[in-house]
C-alpha positions in Angstrom: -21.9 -16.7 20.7 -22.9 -19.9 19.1 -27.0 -19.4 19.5 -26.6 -15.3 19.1 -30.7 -14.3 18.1 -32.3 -17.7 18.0 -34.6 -18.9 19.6 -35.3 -22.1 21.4 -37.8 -24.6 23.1 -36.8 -26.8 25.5 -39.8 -29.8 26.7 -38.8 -31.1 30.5 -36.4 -27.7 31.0 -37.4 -27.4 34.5 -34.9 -29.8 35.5 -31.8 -32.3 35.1 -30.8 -32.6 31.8 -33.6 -29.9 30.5 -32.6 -27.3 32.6 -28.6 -27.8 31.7 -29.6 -27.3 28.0 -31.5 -24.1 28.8 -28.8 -23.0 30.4 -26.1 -23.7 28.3 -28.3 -22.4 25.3 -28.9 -18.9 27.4 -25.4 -18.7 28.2 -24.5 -18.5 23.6 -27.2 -16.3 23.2 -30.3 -17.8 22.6 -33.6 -16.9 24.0 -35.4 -19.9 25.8 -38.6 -21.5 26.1 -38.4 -23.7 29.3 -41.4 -26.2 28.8 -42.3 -28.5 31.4 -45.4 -30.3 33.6 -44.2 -28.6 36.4 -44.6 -24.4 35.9 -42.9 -23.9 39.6 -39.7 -25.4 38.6 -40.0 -24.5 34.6 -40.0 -20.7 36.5 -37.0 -21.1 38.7 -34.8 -22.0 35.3 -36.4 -19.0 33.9 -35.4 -17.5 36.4 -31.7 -18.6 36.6 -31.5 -17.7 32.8 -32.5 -14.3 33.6 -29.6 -14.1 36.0 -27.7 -15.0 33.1 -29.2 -11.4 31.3 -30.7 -13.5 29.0 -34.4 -13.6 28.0 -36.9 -16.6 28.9 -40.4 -17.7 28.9 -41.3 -20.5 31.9 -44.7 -22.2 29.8 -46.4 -24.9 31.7 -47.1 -28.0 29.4 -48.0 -31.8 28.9 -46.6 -32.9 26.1 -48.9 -35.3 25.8 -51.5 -33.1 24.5 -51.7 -31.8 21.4 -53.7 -28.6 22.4 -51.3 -27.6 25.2 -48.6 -28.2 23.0 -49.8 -25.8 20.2 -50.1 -23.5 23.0 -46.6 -23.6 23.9 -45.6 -22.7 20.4 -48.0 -20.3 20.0 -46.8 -18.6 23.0 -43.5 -19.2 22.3 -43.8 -16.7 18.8 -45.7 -13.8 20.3 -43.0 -13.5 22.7 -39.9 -14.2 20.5 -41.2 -13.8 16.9 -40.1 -16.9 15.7 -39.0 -20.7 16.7 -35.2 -21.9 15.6 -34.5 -25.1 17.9 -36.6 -27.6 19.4 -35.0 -30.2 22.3 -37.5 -32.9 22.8 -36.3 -34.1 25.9 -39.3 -34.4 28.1 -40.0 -38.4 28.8 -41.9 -40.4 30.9 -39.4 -42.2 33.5 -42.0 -45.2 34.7 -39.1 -47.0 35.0 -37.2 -45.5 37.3 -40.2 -45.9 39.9 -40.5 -49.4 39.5 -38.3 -52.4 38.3 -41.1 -54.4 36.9 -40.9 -56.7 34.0 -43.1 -56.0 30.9 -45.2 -58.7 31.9 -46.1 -57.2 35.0 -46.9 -54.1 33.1 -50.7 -52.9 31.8 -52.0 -51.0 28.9 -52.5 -48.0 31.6 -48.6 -48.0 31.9 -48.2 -48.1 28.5 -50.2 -45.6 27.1 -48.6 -43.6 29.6 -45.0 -44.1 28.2 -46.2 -43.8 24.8 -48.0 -40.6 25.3 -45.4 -39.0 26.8 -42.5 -39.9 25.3 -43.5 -40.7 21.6 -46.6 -38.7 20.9 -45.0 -36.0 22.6 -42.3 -35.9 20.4 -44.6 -36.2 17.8 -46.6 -32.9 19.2 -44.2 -31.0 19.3 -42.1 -31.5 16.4 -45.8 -31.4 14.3 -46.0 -27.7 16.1 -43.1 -26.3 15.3 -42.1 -27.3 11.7 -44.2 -25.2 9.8 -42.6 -22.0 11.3 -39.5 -23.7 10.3 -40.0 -24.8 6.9 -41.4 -20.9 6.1 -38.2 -19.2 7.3 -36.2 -22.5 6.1 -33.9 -22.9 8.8 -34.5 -25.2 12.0 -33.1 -27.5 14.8 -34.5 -30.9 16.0 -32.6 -32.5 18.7 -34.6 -35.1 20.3 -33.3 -36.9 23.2 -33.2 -40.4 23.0 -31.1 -43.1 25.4 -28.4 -45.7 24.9 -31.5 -48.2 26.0 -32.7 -47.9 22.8 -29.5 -48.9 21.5 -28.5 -51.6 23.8 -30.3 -54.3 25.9 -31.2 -52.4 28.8 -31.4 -53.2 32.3 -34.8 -55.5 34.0 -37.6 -52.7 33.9 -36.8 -50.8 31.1 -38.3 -52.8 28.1 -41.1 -50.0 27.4 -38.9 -46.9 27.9 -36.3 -48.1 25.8 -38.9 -49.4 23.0 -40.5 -45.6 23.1 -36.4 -43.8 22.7 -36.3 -46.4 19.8 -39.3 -45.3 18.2 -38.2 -41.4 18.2 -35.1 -42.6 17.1 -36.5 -44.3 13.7 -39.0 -41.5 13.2 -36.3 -38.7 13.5 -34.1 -41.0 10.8 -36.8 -40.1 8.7 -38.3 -37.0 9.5 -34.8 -36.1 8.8 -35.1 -36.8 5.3 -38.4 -34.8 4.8 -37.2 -31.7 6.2 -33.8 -31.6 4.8 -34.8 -29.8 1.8 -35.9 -26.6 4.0 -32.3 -26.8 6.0 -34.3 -28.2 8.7 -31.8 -30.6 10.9 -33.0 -33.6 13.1 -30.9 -35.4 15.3 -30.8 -37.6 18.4 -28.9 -37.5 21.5 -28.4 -40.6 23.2 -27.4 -40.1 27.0 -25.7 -43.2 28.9 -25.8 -42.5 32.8 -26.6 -39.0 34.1 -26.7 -37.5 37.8 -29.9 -36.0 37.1 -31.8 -35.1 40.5 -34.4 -38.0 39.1 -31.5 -40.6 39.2 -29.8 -39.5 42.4 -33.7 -40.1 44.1 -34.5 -43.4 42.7 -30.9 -44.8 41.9 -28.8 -46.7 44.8 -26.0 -45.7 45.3 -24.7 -49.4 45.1 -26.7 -49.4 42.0 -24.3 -46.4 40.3 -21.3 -47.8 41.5 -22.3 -50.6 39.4 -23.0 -48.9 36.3 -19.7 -46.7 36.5 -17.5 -50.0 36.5 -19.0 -51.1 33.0 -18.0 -46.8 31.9 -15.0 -46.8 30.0 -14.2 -43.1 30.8 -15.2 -45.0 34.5 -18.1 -41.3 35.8 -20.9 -40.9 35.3 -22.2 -38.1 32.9 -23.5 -34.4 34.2 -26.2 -32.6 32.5 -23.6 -30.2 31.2 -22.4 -32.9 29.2 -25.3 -33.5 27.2 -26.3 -30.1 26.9 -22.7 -29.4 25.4 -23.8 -32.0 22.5 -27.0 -30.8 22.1 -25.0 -27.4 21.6 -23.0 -28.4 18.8 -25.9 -29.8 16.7 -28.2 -26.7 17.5 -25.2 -24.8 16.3 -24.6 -23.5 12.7 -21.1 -25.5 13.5 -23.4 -28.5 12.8 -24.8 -27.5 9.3 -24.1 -30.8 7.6 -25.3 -33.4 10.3 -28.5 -34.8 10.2 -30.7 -38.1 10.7 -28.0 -39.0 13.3 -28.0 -40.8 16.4 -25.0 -39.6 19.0 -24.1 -41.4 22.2 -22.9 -39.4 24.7 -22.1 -42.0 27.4 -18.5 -42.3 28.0 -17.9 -45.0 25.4 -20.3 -47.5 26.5 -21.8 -47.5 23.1 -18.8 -47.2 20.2 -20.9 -47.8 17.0 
């Protein structure tokens, strides 16, 4: 098994793409941390991993606070020892309630995408490195989206500035850690039929989107989580400060 005695934290694992990762991560071995906002659904993964015979810990957490975040992690060791791989792939997804353009938008909406989304990331990588660095070995795999990449659809202008910025800062952070085998990378997800899409998506709206899709589907959860795989793998071991699309070729370069 790829992930055979590590162990994992996964931010937003209660559902969509989150919970595909855990899932795919119990299923090669590793013991899971499903972090999310909501603890009902964070313990239903759990729950499903457990089904799987494989060990999990449902932690209820806002990433947008550094204390509850420490928590996590802290939790996260006295049940498993130790911290291998962190997904950062909790996000605030404004956008997909409301098509607004940015000048519509307020500093409350912002803060709230930047909490979330960059901050977040911030908290949680700031958490977990130092356990990293002292057993020098660790997995950063930080979810991004092709909006940061391309000019995104009417509504999208802060999300898609926030997936740039943890984009740039994992380039980097990349860099500092690499000297304590410590990989960083980004995962960069076209469209997925996520539950949070299929609720706030037409259906005309999809159709649309699939036309402009090369491989012409949309993406599953699974297919993320099987790149987020690969790079939490040992398989992986010279990749870092990367950013993959995983959209079916919208994005070539």
């Amino acid at each position: 098994m790829k992930l055979e005695n590590r162990v994992a934290i996964v931010t937003g694992g209660g559902s969509g793409i989150g919970r595909a990762i855990a899932l795919t991560f119990a299923r090669e071995g590793a013991r899971v941390v499903i972090g999310d906002i909501d603890l009902t659904a964070a313990k239903k993964v759990a729950g499903e991993v457990a089904q799987q015979g494989g060990g999990a810990l449902a932690v209820e957490v806002d990433i947008s606070k550094q204390a509850e975040v420490k928590r996590m992690v802290e939790m996260t060791v006295a049940e498993f020892k130790k911290v291998d791989i962190l997904v950062n792939n909790a996000a605030y997804l404004g956008f997909s309630l409301e098509h607004r353009p940015f000048i519509d938008t307020d500093e409350g909406e912002w803060d709230e995408h930047i909490n979330v989304t960059f901050k977040g990331t911030l908290h949680c990588c700031k958490a977990v490195i130092p356990y990293m660095m002292e057993q020098r070995w660790g997995r950063i795999i930080n979810i991004t989206s092709d909006s940061a990449k391309i000019m995104a659809p009417r509504g999208e202008a802060l999300y898609s500035g926030c997936k740039a910025a943890v984009a740039g800062f994992s380039r980097c952070l990349a860099g500092e850690l690499a000297r304590y085998n410590i990989l960083v990378n980004c995962v960069a997800p076209g469209l997925v039929l996520t539950p949070s899409v299929l609720k706030t998506r037409a259906p005309q709206w999809q159709e649309k989107v699939v036309k402009s899709i090369p491989l012409r589907r949309a993406a599953m959860p699974e297919d993320i989580a099987n790149m987020v795989l690969f790079l939490a793998s040992d398989e992986a071991s010279y990749i870092t400060g990367q950013h993959f699309s995983v959209d079916g070729g919208i994005v070539t370069s």
